[in-house]
C-alpha positions in Angstrom: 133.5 114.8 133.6 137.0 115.7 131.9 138.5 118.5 133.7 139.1 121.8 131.4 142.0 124.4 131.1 142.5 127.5 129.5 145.1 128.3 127.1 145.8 132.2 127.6 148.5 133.4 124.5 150.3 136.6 124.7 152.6 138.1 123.0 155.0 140.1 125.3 157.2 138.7 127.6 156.1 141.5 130.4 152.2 141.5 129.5 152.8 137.9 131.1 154.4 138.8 133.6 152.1 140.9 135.0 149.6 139.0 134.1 150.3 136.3 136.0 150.7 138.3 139.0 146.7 139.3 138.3 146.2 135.9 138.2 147.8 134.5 141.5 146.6 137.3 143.1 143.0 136.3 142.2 144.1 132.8 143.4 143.4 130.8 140.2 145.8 127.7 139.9 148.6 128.0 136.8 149.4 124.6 135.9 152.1 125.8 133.2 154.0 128.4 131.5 155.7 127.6 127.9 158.1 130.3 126.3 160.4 130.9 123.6 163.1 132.1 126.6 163.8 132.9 129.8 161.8 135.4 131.5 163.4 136.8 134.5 161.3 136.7 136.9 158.8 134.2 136.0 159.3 131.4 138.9 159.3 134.0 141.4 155.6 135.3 140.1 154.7 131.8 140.0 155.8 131.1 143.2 157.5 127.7 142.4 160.3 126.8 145.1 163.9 127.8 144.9 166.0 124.7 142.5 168.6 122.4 144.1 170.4 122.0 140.9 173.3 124.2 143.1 173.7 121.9 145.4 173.9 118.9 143.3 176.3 120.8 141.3 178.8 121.3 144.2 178.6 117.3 145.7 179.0 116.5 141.9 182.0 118.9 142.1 183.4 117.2 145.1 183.0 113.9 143.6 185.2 115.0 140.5 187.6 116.4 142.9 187.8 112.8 144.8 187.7 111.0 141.9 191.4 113.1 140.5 193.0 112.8 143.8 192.1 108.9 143.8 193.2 108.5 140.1 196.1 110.7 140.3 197.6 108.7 143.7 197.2 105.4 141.7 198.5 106.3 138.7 201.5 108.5 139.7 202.4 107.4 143.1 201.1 104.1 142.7 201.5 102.1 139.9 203.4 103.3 138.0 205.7 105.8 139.6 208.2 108.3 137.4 210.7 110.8 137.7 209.2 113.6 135.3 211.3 116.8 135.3 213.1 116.0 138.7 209.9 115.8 140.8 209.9 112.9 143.5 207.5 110.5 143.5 207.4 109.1 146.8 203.9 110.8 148.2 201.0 112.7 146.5 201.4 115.8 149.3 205.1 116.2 147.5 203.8 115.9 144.2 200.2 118.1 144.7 201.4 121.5 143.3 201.7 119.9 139.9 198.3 118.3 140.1 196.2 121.3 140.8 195.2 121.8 137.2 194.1 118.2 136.9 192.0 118.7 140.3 190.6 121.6 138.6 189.6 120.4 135.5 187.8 116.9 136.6 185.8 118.9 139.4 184.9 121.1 136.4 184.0 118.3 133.9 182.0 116.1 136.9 180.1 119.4 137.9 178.7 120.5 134.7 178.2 116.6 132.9 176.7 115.6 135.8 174.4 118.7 136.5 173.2 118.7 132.8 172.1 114.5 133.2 170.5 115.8 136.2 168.8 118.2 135.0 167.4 116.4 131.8 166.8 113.7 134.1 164.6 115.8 136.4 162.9 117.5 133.6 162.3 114.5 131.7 163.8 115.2 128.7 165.3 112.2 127.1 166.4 111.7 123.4 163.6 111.2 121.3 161.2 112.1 123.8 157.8 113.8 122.0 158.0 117.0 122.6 154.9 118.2 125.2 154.3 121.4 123.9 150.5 123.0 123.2 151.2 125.4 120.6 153.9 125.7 118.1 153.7 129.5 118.3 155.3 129.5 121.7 158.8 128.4 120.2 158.8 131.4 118.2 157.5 134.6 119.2 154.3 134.0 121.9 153.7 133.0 125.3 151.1 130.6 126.4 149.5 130.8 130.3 147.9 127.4 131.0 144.9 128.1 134.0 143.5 125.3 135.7 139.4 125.8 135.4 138.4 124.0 138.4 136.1 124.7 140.1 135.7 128.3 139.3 132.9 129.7 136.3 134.4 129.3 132.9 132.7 133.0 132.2 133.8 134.7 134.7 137.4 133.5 134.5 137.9 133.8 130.9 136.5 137.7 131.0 139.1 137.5 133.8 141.8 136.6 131.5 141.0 138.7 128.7 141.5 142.1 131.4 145.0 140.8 131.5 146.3 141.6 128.0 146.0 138.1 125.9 145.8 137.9 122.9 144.2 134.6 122.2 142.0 132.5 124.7 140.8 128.6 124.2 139.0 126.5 126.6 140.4 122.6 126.0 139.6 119.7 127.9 143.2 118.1 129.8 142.8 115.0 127.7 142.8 116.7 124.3 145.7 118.8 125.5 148.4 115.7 125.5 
């Protein structure tokens, strides 16, 4: 027997909201949420765990940071040492003022190319990856609620779902929705 979902649409961004409050509340599983935008909010009401991208975006940070002072004590100090505007060049520590900006910038650069590739990574987003989403409507103006069925009575959950503000309801089988 193919399991079955339901695909709840609304049209407000704080109808869903609160409607999937009702629906946590009443303990039904959401298996996924699909929006033109952010909603504040959301993954909180969900109750999906706290991201890591933060931390992965400060060790990413670091490794830029490593990475400059590496490359800049090779190149400078090095291999190929110069006397540029009077400055010494006998040890990085004499010569660090000037390479603060350079520190800066690669920890920047590492941080947010390296975040981004983690991120698309994690999400599974990839160039010309087919795009997984149900209904086109929800790139545009409307918000779609996918509910788990389970084990609960399709009846009683679907006049469930319309007490929450939809505006459209379907009942599809899991292997039709992909």
């Amino acid at each position: 027997m193919a399991s079955k979902v339901i695909h709840a649409i609304y049209n407000d961004d704080d109808i869903l909201l609160q409607a999937v409050k009702k629906v946590r509340n009443e303990h039904y599983h959401i298996e996924e949420i699909y929006t033109p935008f952010h909603i504040h909010g959301l993954d909180k009401a969900m109750g999906l765990a706290d991201t890591r991208i933060a931390i992965t975006s400060f060790l990413y940070g670091l490794v830029g940071l490593i990475f400059s002072v590496v490359m800049m004590n090779f190149i400078m100090i090095d291999d190929w040492p110069q006397n540029i505007g009077g400055k010494p060049s006998f040890s990085y520590i004499e010569n660090m003022p000037a390479f603060v900006p350079i520190m800066f910038e690669l920890t920047v650069y590492f941080a947010a190319h390296l975040m981004v590739i983690t991120f698309y990574l994690r999400s599974k987003i990839w160039p010309f990856k087919k795009a997984e989403n149900p209904d086109l409507r929800t790139t545009d103006d409307h918000f779609l609620m996918v509910v788990d069925i389970g084990k609960h009575d399709i009846n009683e959950l679907t006049k469930f779902m319309h007490n929450t503000g939809i505006v459209e309801i379907n009942v599809i089988d899991k292997d039709e929705d992909h």
